[in-house]
N, C-alpha and C positions, 0 to 999 in steps of 0.2 A: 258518744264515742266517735272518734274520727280514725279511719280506716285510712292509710297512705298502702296502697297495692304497687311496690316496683313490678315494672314486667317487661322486658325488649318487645320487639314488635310479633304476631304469628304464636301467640303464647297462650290463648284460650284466656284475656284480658279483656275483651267485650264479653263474652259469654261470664267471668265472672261480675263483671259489672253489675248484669243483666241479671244477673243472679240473687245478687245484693239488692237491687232495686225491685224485685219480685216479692221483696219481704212486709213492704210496706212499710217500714220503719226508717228507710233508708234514704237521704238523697244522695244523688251521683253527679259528679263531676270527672268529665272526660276530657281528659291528657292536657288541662289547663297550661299549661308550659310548653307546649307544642308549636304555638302561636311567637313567641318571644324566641323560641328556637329558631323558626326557619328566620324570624326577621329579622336576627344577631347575624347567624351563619351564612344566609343568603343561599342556602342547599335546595337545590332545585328537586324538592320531592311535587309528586302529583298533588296537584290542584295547591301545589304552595300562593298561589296569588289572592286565590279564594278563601284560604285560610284564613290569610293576614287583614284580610280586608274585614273577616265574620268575627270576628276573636280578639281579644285582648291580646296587643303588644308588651307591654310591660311586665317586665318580670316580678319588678316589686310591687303593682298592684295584682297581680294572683294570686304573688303569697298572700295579702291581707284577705284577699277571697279565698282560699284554702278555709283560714280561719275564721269568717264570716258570720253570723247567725244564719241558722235554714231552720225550716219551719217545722223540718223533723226530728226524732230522737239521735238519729246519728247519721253522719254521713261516711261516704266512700269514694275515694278519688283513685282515678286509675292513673298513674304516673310510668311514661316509660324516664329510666335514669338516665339515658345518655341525652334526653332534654334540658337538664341542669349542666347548663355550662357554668364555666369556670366565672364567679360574679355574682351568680342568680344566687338570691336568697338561700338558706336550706333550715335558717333556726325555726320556722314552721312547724317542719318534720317535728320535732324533738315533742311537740305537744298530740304527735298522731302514733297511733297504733301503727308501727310500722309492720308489714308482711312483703317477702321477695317471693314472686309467684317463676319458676325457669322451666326450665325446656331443654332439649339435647338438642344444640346447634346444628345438629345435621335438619332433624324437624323445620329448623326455624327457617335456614335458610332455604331448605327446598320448597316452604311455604311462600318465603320471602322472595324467594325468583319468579315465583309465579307471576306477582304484582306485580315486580319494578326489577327491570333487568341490570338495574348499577347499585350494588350492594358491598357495604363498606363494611370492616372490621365497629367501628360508629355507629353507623345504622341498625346492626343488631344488640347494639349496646350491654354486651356482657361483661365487659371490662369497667365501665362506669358502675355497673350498677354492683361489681364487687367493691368499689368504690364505694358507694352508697353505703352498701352494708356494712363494711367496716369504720363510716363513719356512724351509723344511725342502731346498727344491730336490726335484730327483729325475728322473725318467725320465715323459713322458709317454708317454700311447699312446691310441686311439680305437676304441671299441669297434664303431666302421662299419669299421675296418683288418680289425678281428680276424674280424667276422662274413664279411666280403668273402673273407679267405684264415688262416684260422686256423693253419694251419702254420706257415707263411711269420711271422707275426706273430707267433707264440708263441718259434717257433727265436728271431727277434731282440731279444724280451723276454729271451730265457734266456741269450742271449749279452752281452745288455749288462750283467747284473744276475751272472752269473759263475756262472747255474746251468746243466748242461748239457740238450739239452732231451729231452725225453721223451714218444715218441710216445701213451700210456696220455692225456697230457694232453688230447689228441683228443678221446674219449669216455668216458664214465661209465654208469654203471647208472641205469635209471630210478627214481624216488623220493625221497621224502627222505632226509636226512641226519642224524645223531646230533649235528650239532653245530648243524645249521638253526637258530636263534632260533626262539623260538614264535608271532611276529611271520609265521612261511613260511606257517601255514594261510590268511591272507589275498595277502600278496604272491608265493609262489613257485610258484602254479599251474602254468605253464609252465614253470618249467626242472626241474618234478618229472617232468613228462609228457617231458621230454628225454634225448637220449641223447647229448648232443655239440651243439654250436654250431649254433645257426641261420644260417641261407643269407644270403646279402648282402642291406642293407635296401635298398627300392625311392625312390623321389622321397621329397623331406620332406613331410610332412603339412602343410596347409595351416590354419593357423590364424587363426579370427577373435576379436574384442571382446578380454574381459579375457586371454585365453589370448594374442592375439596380442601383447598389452601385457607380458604378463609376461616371452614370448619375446626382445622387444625389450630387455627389461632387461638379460635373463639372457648376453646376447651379446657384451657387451664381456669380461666375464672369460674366455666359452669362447674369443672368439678369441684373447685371450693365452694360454694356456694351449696354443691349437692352432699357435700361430706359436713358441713355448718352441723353446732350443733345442736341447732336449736330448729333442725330440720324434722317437717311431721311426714308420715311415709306410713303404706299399707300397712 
């Protein structure tokens, strides 16, 4: 089985990774297309120079690495969508189990200021990845389900998608990963210091000015996505 997880950025997308690869059965591949992103767009995100220099530039050599042999039973690729620019491959997909993991863009973004103070309607990629789903389809799910009751959530993802589930997916070892992108020394602070899922999120943050504006945007895709019907929920 090959697992395609879309997720925008601040979405509890390492921790499922993390999750996946705690199963033993799993390999992972982290935001392969990220690489091919910033070296298309030229978008000055943290540590873009270092990225391009560790990582595969090519778009259509990822895809064939997507599809690759790996030495285990199945893999899992964490994909954010607003990566696939207009060009990049996408017939890949069609042989992967696709799943849209979302978020309430207020989450995202007060996650996402925290890290980088120039955040774009693009950057949190909810518009792409309704995109995505309407061309690829697949399973949604929400990553406030999963924090709220991670078992419960994980068994229903594993039941739909035909993988049995396995309780190892719970927790993980603290630190990084061998296959983390080099991109984790800025973004993966927390789920390195983690052992397993954070606790259920509290109220949405309340956002003002440009932040609020962006939220507003970002809101019509998440709620299709969150009304999809092929959405799993407590």
């Amino acid at each position: 089985m090959r697992i395609a997880m879309w997720s925008g950025p601040r979405n509890l997308s390492t921790a499922m990774m993390y999750s996946f690869l705690a199963r033993g059965d799993f390999t992972v591949m982290d935001e392969p297309f990220y690489a091919p992103y910033l070296a298309t767009t030229g978008r000055q995100h943290p540590m873009a120079a270092e990225i391009i220099a560790a990582h595969e530039t090519d778009p259509d050599t990822v895809a064939r690495t997507c599809l690759a042999p790996v030495a285990t039973p199945h893999v899992y690729m964490k994909h954010m969508p607003h990566h696939m620019l207009p060009g990049f491959p996408m017939d890949w997909a069609r042989n992967c189990v696709n799943v849209h993991l979302i978020r309430h863009p207020a989450r995202v973004i007060a996650s996402y200021a925290a890290k980088h103070d120039d955040i774009t309607l693009d950057d949190i990629g909810f518009e792409r990845q309704m995109e995505v789903f309407d061309q690829l389809g697949g399973i949604v799910i929400d990553g406030t389900d999963v924090r709220a009751d991670p078992e419960r959530m994980l068994t229903r993802l594993c039941n739909a998608i035909g993988l049995p589930f396995h309780p190892a997916m719970l927790h993980w070892q603290a630190g990084p990963r061998a296959a983390d992108g080099v991109w984790a020394a800025h973004w993966y602070g927390a789920v390195h210091r983690s052992t397993g899922f954070a606790g259920a999120e509290g109220p949405l943050p309340e956002l003002t000015g440009e932040l609020k504006d962006l939220c507003d945007q970002a809101m019509p895709a998440y709620e299709q996505l969150a009304q999809a019907g092929q959405k799993l929920s407590l």
